[in-house]
VOMAR-301844 format. One line per field, with one value per residue (C-alpha): residue number from 0; residue in one letter; x, y, z. Coordinates in Angstrom, 3 decimals. Layout:
N
nr <- [NUM ...]
rest <- [A ...]
X <- [X ...]
Y <- [Y ...]
Z <- [Z ...]
// end
This chain:
646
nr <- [0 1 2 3 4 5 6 7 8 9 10 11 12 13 14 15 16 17 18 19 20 21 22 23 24 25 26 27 28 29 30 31 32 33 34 35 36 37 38 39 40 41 42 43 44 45 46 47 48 49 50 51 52 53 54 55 56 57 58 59 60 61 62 63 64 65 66 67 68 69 70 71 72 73 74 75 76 77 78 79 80 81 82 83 84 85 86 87 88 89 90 91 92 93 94 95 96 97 98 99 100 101 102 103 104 105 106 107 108 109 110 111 112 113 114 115 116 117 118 119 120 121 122 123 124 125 126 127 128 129 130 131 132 133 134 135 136 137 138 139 140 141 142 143 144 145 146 147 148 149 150 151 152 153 154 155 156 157 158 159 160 161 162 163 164 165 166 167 168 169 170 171 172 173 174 175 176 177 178 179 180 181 182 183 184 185 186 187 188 189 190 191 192 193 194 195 196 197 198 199 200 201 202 203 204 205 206 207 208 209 210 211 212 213 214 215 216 217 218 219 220 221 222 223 224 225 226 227 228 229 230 231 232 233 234 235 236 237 238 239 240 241 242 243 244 245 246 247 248 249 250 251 252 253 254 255 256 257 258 259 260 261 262 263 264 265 266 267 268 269 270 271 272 273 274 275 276 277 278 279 280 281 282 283 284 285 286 287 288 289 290 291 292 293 294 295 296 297 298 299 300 301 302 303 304 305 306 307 308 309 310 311 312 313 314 315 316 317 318 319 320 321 322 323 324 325 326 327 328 329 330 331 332 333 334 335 336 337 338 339 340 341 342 343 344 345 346 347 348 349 350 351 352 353 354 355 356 357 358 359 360 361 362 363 364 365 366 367 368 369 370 371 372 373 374 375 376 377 378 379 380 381 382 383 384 385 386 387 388 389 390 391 392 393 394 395 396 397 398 399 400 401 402 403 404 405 406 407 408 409 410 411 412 413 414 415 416 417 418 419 420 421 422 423 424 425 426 427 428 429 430 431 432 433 434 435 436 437 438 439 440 441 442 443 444 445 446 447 448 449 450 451 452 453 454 455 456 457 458 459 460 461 462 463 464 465 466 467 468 469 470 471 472 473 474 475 476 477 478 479 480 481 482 483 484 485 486 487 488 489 490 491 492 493 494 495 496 497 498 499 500 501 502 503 504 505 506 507 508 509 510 511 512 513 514 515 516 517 518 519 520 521 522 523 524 525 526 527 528 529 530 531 532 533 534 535 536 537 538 539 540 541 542 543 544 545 546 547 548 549 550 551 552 553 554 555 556 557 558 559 560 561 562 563 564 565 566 567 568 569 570 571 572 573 574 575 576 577 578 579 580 581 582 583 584 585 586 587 588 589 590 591 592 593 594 595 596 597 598 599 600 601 602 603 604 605 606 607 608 609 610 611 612 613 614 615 616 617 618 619 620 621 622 623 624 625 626 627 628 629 630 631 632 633 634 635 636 637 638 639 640 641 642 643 644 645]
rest <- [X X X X X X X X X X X X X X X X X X X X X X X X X X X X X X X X X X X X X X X X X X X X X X X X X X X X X X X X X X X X X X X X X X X X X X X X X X X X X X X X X X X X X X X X X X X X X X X X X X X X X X X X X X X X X X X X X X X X X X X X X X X X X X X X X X X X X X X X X X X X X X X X X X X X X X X X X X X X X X X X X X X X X X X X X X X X X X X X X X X X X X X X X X X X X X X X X X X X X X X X X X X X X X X X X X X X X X X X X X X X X X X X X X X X X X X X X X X X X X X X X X X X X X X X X X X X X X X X X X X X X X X X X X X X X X X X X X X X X X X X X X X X X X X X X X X X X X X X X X X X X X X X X X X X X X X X X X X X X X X X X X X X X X X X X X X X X X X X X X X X X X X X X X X X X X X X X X X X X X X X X X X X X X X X X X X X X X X X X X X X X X X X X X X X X X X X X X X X X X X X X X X X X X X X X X X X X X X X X X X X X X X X X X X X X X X X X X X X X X X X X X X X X X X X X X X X X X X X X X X X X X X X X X X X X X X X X X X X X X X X X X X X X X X X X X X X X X X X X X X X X X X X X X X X X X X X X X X X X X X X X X X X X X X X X X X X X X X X X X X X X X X X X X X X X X X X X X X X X X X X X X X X X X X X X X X X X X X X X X X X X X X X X X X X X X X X X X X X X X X X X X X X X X X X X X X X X X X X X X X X X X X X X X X X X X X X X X X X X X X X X X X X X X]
X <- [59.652 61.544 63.206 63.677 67.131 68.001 67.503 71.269 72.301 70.163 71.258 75.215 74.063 72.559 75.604 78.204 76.087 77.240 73.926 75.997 77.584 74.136 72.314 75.276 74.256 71.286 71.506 74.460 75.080 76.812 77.278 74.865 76.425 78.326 77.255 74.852 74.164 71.746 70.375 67.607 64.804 64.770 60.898 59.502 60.315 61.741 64.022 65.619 67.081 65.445 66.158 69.009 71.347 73.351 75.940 76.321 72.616 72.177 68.854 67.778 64.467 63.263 61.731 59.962 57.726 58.202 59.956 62.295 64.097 66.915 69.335 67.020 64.041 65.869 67.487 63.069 61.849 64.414 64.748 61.579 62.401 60.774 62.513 64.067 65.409 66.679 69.163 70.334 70.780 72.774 74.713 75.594 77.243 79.631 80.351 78.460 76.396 73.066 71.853 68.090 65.330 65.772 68.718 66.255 66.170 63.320 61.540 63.598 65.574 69.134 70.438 67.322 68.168 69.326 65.180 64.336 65.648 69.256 68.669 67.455 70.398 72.852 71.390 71.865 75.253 76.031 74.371 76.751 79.393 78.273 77.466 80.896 82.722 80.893 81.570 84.859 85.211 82.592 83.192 79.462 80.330 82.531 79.879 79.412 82.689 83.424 80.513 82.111 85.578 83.551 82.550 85.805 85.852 88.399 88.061 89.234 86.136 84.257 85.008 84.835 81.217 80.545 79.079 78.627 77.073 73.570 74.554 71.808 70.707 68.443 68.928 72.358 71.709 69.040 70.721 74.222 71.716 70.182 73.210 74.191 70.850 68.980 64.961 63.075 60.729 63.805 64.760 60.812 60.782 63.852 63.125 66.224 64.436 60.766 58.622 56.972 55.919 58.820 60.435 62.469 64.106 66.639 64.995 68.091 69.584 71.903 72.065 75.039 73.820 74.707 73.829 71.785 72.813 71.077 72.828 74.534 76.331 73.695 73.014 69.641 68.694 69.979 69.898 70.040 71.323 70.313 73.307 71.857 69.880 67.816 67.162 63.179 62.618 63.083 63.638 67.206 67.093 65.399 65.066 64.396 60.936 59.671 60.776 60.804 63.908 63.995 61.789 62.961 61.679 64.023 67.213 69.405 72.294 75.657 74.713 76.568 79.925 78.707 77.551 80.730 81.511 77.946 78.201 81.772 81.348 77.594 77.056 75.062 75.356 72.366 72.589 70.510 71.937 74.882 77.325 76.987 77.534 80.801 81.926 81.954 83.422 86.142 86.111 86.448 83.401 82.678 78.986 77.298 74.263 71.103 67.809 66.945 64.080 61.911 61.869 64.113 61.432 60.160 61.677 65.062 65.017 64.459 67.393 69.878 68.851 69.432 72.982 73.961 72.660 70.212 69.567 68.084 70.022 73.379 75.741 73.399 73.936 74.397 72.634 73.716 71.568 72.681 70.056 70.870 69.828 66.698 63.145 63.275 65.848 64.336 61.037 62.982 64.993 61.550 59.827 62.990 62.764 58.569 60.108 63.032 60.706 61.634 65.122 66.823 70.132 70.096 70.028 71.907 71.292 74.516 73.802 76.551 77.362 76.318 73.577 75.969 75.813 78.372 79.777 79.394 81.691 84.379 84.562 85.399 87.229 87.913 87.948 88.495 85.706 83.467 84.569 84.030 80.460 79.365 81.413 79.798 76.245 73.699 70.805 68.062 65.686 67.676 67.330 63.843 63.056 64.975 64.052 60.471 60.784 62.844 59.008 58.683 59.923 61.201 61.495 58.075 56.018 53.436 56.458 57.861 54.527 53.715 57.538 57.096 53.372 55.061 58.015 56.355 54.875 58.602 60.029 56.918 57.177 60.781 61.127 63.711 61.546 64.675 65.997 63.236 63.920 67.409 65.852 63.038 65.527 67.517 64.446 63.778 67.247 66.669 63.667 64.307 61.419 61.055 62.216 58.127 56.520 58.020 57.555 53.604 53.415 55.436 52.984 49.814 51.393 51.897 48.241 46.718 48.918 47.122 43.879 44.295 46.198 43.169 40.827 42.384 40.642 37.173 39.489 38.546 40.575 43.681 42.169 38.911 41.427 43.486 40.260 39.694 37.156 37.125 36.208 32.432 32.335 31.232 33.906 36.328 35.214 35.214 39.188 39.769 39.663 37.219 39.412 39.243 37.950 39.069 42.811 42.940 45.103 42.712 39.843 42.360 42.456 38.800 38.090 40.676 39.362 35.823 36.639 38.403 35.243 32.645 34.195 37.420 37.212 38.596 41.988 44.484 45.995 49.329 48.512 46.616 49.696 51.521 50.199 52.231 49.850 51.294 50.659 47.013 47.401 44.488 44.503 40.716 41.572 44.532 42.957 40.125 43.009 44.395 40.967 42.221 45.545 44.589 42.472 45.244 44.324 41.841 39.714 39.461 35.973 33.830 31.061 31.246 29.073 30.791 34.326 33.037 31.648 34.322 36.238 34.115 34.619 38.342 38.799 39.195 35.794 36.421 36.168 33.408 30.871 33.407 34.068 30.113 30.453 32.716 31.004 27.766 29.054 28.689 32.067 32.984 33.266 31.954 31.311 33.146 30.264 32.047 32.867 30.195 33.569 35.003 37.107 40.651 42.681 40.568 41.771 45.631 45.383 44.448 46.721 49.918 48.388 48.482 52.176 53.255 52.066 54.012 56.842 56.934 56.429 59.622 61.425 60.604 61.658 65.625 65.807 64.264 67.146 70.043 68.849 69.400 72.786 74.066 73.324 74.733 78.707 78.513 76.629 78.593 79.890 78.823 75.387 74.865 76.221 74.090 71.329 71.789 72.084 68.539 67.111 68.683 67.060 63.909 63.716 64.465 61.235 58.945 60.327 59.822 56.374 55.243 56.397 54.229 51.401 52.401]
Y <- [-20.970 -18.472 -15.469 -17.616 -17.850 -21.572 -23.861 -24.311 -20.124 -19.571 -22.022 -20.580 -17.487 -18.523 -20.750 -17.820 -15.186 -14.463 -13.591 -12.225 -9.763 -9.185 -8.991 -5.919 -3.874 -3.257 -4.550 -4.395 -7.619 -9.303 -12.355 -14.714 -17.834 -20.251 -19.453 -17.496 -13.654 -11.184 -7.403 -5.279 -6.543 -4.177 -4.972 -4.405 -1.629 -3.234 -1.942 -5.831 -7.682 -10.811 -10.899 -13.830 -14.622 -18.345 -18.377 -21.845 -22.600 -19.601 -18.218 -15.567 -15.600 -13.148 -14.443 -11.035 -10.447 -14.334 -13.355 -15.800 -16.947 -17.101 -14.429 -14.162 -13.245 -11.029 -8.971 -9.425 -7.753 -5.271 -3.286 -4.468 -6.139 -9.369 -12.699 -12.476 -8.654 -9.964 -13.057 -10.627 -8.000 -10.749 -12.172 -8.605 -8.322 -11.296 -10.431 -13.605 -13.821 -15.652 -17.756 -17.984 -20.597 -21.246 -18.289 -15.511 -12.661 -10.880 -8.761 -9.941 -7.090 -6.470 -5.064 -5.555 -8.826 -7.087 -6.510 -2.927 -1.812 -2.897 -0.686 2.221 2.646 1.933 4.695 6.606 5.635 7.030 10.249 10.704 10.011 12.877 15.059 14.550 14.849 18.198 20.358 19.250 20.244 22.265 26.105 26.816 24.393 27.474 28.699 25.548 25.175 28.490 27.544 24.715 26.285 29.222 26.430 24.746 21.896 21.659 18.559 16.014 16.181 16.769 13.422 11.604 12.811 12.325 15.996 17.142 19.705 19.670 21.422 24.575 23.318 20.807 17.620 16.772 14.249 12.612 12.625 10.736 8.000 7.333 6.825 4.079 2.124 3.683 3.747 7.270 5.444 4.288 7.782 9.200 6.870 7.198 10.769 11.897 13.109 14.703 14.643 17.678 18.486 18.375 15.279 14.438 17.007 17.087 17.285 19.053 21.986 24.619 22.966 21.657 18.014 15.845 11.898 10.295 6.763 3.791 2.379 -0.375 2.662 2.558 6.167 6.368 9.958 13.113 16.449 20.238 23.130 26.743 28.359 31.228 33.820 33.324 29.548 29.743 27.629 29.544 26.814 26.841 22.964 20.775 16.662 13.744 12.723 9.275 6.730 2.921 2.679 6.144 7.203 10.003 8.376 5.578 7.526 9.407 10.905 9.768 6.791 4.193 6.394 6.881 3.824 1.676 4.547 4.669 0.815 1.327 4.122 3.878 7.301 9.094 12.751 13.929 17.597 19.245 19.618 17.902 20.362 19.640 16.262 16.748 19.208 16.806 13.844 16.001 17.147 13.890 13.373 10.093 9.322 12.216 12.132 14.518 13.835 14.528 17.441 16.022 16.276 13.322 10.601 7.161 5.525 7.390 6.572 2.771 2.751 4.376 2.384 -1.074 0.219 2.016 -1.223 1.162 -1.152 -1.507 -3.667 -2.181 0.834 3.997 5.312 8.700 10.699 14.181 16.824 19.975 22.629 26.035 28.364 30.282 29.660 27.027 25.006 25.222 23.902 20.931 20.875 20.220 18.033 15.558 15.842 14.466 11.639 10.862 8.265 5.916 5.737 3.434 5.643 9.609 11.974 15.600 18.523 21.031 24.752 26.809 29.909 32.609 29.980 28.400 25.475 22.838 23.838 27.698 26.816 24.648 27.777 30.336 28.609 25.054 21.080 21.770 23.824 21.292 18.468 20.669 21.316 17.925 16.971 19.874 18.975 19.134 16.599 16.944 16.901 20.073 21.840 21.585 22.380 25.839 26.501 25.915 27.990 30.482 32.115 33.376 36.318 34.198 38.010 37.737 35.163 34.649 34.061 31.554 29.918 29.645 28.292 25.859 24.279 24.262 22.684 19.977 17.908 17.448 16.570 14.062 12.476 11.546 7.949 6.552 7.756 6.948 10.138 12.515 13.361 14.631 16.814 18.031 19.582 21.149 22.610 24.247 25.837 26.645 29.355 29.742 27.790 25.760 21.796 20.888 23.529 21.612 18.363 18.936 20.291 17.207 15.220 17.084 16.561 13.273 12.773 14.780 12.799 9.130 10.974 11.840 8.896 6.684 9.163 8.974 6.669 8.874 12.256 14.041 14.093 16.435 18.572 19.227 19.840 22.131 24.221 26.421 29.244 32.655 32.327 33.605 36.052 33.867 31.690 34.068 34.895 31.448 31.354 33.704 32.144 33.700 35.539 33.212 35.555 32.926 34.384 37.160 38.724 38.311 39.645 42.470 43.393 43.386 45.845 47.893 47.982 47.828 51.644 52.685 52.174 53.188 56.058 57.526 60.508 58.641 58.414 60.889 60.284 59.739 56.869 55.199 55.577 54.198 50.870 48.441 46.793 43.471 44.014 42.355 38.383 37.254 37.498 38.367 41.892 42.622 42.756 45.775 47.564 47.291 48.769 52.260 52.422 52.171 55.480 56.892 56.222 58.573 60.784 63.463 65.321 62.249 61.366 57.784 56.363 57.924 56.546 53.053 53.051 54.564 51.801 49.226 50.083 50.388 46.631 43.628 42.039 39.094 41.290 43.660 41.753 42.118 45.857 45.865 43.856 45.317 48.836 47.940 45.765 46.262 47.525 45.884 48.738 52.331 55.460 58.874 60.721 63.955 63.042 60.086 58.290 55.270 56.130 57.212 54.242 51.911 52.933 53.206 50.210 48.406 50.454 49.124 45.932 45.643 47.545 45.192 41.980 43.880 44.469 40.979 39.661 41.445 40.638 36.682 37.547 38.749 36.169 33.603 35.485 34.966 31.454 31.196 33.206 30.218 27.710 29.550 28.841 31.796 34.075 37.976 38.601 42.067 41.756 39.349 42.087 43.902 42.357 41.573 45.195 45.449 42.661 44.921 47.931 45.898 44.511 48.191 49.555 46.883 47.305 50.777 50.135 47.994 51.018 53.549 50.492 50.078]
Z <- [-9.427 -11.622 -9.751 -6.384 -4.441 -4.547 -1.119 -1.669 -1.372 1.546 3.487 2.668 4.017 6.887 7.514 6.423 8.571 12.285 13.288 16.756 14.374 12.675 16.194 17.513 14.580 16.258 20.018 22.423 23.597 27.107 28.028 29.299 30.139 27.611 24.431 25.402 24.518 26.171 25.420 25.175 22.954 19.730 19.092 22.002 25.170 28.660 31.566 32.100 29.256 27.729 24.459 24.033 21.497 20.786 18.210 18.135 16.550 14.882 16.352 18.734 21.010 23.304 26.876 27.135 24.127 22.372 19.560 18.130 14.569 12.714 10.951 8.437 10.243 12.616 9.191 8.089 11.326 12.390 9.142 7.995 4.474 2.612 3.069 0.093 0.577 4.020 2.127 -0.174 2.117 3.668 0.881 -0.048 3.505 2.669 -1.178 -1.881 -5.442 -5.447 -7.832 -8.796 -9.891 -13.787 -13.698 -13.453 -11.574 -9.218 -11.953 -14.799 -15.584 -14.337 -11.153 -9.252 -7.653 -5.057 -4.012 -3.972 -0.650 -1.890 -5.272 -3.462 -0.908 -3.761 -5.183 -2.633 -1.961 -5.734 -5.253 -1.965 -3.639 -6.410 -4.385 -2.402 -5.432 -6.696 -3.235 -4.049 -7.309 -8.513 -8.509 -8.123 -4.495 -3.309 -1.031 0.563 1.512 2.668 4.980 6.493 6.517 8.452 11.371 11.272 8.766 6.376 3.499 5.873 7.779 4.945 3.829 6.880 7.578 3.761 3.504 -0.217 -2.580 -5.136 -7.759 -8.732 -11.797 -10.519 -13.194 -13.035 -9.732 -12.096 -14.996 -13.204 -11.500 -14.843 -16.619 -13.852 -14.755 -11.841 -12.947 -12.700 -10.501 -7.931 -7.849 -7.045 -4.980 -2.764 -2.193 -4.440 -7.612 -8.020 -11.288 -12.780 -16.042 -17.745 -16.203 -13.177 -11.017 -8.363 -4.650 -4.025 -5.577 -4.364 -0.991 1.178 1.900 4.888 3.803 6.542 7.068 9.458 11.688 9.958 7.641 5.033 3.649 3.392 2.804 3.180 5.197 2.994 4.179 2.089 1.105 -1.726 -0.881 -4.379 -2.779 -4.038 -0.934 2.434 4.969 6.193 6.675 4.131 4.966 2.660 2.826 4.485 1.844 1.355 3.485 5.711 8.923 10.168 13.722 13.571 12.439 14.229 12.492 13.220 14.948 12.661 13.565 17.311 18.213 19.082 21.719 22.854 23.441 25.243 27.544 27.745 27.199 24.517 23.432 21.755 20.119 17.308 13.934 11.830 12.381 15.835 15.283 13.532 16.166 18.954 17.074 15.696 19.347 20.456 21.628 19.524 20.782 19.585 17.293 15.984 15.329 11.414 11.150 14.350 18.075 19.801 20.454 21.476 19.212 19.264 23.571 22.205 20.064 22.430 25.320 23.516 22.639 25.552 27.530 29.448 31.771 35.375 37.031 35.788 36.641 35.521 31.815 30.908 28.081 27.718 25.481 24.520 23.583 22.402 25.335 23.767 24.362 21.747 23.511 26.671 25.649 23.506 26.603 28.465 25.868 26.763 30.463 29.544 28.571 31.071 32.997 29.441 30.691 33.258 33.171 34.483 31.652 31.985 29.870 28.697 27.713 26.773 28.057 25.694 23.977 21.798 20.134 20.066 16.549 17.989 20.936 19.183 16.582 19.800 22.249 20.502 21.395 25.351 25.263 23.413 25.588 28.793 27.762 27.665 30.914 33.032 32.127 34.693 35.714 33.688 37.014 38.201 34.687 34.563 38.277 36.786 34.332 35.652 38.974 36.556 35.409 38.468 41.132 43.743 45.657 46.330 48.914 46.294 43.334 45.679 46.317 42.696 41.757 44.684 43.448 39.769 40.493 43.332 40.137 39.036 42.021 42.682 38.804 40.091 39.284 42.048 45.678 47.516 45.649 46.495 50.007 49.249 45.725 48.149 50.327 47.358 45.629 48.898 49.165 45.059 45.879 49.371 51.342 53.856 53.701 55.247 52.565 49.508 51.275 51.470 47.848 46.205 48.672 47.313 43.588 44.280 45.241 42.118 39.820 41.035 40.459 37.033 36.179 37.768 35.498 32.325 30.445 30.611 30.130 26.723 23.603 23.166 20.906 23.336 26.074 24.239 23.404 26.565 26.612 28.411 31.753 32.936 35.530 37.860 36.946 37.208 40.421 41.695 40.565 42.976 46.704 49.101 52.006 54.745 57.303 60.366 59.759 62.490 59.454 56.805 59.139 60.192 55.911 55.457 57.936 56.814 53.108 55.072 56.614 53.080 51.218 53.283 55.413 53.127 55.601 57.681 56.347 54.757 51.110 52.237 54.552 52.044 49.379 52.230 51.799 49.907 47.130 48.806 52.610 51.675 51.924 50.359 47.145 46.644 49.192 47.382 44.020 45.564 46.649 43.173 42.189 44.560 43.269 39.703 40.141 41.364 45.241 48.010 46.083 48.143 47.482 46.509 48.671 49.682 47.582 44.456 45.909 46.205 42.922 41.034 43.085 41.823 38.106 38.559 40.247 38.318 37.143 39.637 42.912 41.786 44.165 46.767 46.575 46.778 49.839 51.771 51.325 52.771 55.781 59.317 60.924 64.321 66.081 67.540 65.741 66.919 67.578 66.947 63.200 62.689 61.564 62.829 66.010 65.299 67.238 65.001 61.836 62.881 64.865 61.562 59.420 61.588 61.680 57.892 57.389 59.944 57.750 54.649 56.483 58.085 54.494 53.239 56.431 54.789 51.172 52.249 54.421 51.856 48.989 52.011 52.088 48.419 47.993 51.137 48.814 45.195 45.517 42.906 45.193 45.080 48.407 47.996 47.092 50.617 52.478 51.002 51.848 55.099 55.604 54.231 56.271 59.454 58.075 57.662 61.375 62.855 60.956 62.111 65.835 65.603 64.067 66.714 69.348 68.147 68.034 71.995]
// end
């Protein structure tokens, strides 16, 4: 048939091709016995290698998912090219020319029997080498290389990392490729020209451009930076789109450079943006690589882990991210830690001081600095319990409770159990609990995680979950837990706000602004008393009725029944019949009952904060003295409390 390779040629390449050279492109690979190669499938996801390799017979098969062939196939599968794309992806490898059926071609024109992949990374490897050439050499370029002189690249790195410059006018890419033979619809169609109404134009113009390349070195796209205010387009970053032979999901940027030190020291550095990527390899950090305009996913965890040899039954890996240290990098910082349970090796995340990024810090303080960073990263586990327990006021009992319950799911999702004992007792030192109080929460996490898990196939869509309405009231009431009136305490608060609300002669306006808004413990009794402090506390003047009411419409909808409650209730105890008010004792008995609860509960928050400072090897000597001079303080008032109580 005209246009086919001959049996002859694709039997030379099979013969010429070491498909253990091919395979290591892709797949780091140890040995397995004599003559035998193993490493982490690249088509399907496992912790344990099966995916084997023998020289001597040319093939490859792997015992996991049954996949199996020659060099050819394994060219066919992994970068997803026909058969014949794969031989002359091949034979272009070893400089070797093919030879067709009848002396035809594919197509029948020239150049395009290297099968369309082949044309369409040739022509990208041209329009690198333009735009290369023009941030060189084109005065219009000046801007872009002031910017990279600004971040500490001079043109040696510029030409190591390939970077270049679109010229504005927006045809000259176009009209270069054309003049090599390159076809306006091989340019459409590898993302580097678009086609209006008056022809092809550049996708990139005014830009400094980064060329994206697989892993085997192949650039396959490119990365734009905005360097003119005028740029009609406002994005600072603008990516080739999804082509024929680029998927932004399957490429990470300077992987074909990183990879041999990825394989060596197994150990990835993943940061977020080219410039970072050149910082850390000029920096000497060699196994450093981006993402290209997406969040670092599946398939990016799949690629490192079959270089890195991610493996379970091997000496851990190590994958380090940097993130910059705003709100942006924290929740990429968190979207990664979602994702850690993919790994076999421990992952650590670095945040510089200050926020900066790599390419920042190399700028400021230089390659120490850089190399430091990545060094002095921290376990991923222990930045997200942070960051996590970080939302709240670990001051408080209720802040601690809250960090506690929100960090127990992350201590309970860690993979290795063996581990969780030890990261139980550090998250207690972290916001200043108990060891048994985080052991019962990551227990109770634990517990709710099996349930949904064992739910999840009848759990509605992500879009219905994401839709949540405003509560009812009688929702919102149910949200808040009834006081649980068997806690002597509890009991103790409700006859308190019991007297308040039905008898407010009975009390003077400084004693009630002497209650702290936190000496309540439930929550449900604390929010009425929130109700009296937002008017502004005891209205002197009001008859009772008026003071409960005006109560009522001050407290938060969820407690309104409750203020209504607690106003008509029976109080345990006699009437003075003097005053017709509750006897005198009563109410101070239960008024130094409830300071002594507040009291006791800030007595818990120093010594929860001295607990913490023990454990911070930064901790200011000052501020613990401090402290512990306000936990004394503290413990005098609530002895002298409980004397006047005597």
């Amino acid at each position: 048939m005209a246009g086919r390779i001959k049996t002859d040629d694709i039997a030379l390449v099979k013969e010429r091709s070491s498909i253990e050279d091919v395979v290591r492109e892709h797949v780091t690979l140890r040995s397995a016995g004599p003559g035998s190669m193993k490493g982490l499938c690249p088509f399907h996801d496992e912790k344990t290698p099966s995916f084997t390799v023998r020289g001597a017979v040319g093939a490859w098969h792997c015992f996991g998912c049954g996949e199996g062939g020659d060099v050819i196939s394994f060219v066919q599968k992994v970068e997803h090219l026909t058969f014949t794309e794969a031989v002359e992806r091949l034979a272009q490898k070893l400089g070797m020319e093919l030879h067709y059926e009848e002396g035809g071609r594919p197509g029948g024109r020239d150049g395009e029997s290297l099968g369309r992949r082949s044309r369409l990374v040739e022509a990208h490897r041209v329009a690198q080498e333009f735009y290369h050439h023009a941030l060189l050499n084109a005065p219009e370029a000046r801007a872009g290389r002031d910017f990279l002189r600004e971040r500490g690249f001079d043109s040696e790195a510029a030409k190591r990392f390939g970077v270049g410059f679109a010229p504005r006018g927006g045809e000259e890419l176009s009209r270069h490729l054309r003049a090599k033979g390159f076809t306006d619809e091989e340019l459409t169609l590898g993302g580097l020209s678009g086609r209006g109404s008056r022809g092809l134009y550049d996708r990139f113009r005014g830009r400094l451009v980064w060329p994206i390349r697989d892993i085997t070195g192949d650039t396959v796209g490119f990365g734009a930076r905005r360097l003119f205010d005028d740029d009609r387009i406002a994005a600072k970053y603008l990516n080739t789109s999804e082509t024929p032979i680029y998927k932004k999901s399957t490429v990470l940027y300077g992987l074909d450079a990183a990879k041999k030190s990825i394989a060596a020291e197994r150990k990835a550095v993943v940061v977020e943006g080219y410039t970072d990527v050149m910082a850390c390899h000029l920096a000497g950090i060699e196994g450093a690589v981006a993402t290209c305009g997406t969040a670092f996913g599946v398939d990016h965890i799949k690629m490192l882990r079959r270089i890195m040899r991610d493996e379970a039954d091997l000496a851990p890996a190590r994958v380090v991210f940097t993130f910059d240290g705003d709100a942006a990098g924290q929740k990429a910082a968190m979207r990664a830690f979602g994702e850690d349970q993919r790994w076999a090796s421990q992952s650590f995340v670095a945040v510089a001081e200050g926020g900066m990024d790599p390419c920042e810090l190399r700028v400021a303080l230089g390659d120490d600095a850089v190399r430091h960073l990545v060094d002095d990263a921290i376990p991923m586990f222990e930045f997200a319990v942070r960051t996590t327990i970080s939302r709240f006021d670990l001051s408080t009992a209720e802040g601690r409770v809250q960090g506690m319950r929100a960090a127990a799911p992350i201590v309970s999702s860690i993979r290795d159990s063996s581990m969780r004992p030890e990261y139980i007792r550090t998250v207690a030192g972290w916001i200043g609990v108990e060891v048994e109080q985080v052991q019962a929460e990551v227990a109770r996490a634990g517990r709710v995680a099996a349930r949904d898990a064992k739910a999840e196939a009848g759990a509605p869509s992500r879009a219905d979950a994401d839709v949540v309405p405003e509560p009812s009231v009688e929702e919102a009431r149910a949200a808040l837990p009834a006081p649980d009136l068997r806690d002597p305490v509890v009991f103790a608060e409700r006859q308190l706000l019991q007297s308040l609300l039905q008898y407010p002669g009975s009390f003077s306006a400084a004693e009630v602004d002497s209650i702290e808004p936190d000496a309540f413990t439930a929550p449900a009794h604390r929010a009425v008393f929130d109700g009296v402090r937002s008017i502004g506390g005891l209205q002197q003047g009001l008859s009772a009725r008026a003071w409960a009411d005006r109560v009522a419409e001050a407290a938060p909808l969820a407690v309104r029944g409750l203020v209504s409650e607690l106003a008509v209730a029976e109080l345990p105890t006699r009437m003075d019949r003097a005053t017709g008010l509750p006897e005198r004792r009563y109410i101070q008995a239960l008024l130094v009952r409830v300071k002594e609860v507040a009291l006791t509960r800030q007595i818990g928050d120093a010594m929860s904060a001295m607990r913490r400072m023990a454990t911070d090897p930064q901790a200011d000597p000052a501020a613990s003295r401090a402290l512990s001079g306000a936990l004394q303080d503290l413990q005098r008032q609530l002895a002298q409390l409980r004397d006047r109580a005597g």
